[in-house]
C-alpha positions in Angstrom: -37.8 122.6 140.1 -37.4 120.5 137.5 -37.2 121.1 133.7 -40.7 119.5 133.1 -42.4 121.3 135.9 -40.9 124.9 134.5 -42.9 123.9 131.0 -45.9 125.8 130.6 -49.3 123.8 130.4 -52.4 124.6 128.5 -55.5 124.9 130.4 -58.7 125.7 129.8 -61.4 127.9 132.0 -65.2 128.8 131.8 -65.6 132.0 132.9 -68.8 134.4 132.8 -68.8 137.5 129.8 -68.4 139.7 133.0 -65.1 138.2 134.2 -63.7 138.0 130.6 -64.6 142.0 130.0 -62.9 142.6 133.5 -59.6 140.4 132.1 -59.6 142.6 129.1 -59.7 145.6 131.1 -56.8 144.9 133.0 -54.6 144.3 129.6 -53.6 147.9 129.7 -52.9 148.5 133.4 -50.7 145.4 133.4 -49.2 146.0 129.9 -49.7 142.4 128.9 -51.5 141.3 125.6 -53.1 138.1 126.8 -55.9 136.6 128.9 -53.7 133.7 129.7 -50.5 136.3 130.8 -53.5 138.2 132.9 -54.3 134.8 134.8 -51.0 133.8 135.2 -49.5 137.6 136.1 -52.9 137.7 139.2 -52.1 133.8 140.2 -48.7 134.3 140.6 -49.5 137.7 143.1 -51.9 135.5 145.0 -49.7 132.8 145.9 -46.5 134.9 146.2 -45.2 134.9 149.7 -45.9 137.6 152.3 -43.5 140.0 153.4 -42.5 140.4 156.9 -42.2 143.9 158.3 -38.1 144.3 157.4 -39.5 143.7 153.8 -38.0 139.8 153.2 -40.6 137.3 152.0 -41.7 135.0 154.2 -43.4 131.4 153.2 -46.7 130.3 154.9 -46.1 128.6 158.0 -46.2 124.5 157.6 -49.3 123.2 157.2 -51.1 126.2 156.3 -52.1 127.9 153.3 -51.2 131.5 152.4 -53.5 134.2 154.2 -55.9 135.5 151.8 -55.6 138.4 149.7 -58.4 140.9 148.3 -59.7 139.8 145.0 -58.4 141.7 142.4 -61.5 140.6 140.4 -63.9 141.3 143.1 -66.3 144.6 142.8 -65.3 147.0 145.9 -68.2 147.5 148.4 -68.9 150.9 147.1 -70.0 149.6 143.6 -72.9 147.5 145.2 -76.1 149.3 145.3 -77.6 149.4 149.1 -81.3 148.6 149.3 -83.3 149.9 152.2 
């Protein structure tokens, strides 16, 4: 990786109140004081590689994205209300 691609780059996001309240909320359980450190801390766990079952990393196979991971973000399926 180059010196240029290690720089950090500014970007901006439009995100709903709700989303913002639930980046807030995660400062204290990951210790970081930013939004920005939140986004990069939850981008950087969805695109890490998976482990294989001795426990080493393994990268995605070629021409194929990572498997998805649950959405930290995402409400669980006990906090939505069923309607009968």
């Amino acid at each position: 990786m180059s010196d240029e691609e290690r720089q950090p780059r500014t970007v901006s996001l439009k995100l709903s109140a709700a989303l913002i309240a639930r980046l807030d909320g995660l400062k204290g359980e990951y210790g970081l004081r930013s939004r920005g450190a939140i986004v990069e801390r939850l981008l950087n766990e969805l695109f890490a590689p998976e482990p294989d079952q001795s426990g080493e990393a393994l990268p995605p196979p070629k021409g194929r994205a990572a498997s998805p991971r649950p959405n930290p973000m995402a409400p669980s399926m006990s906090a939505v209300p069923w309607c009968w």
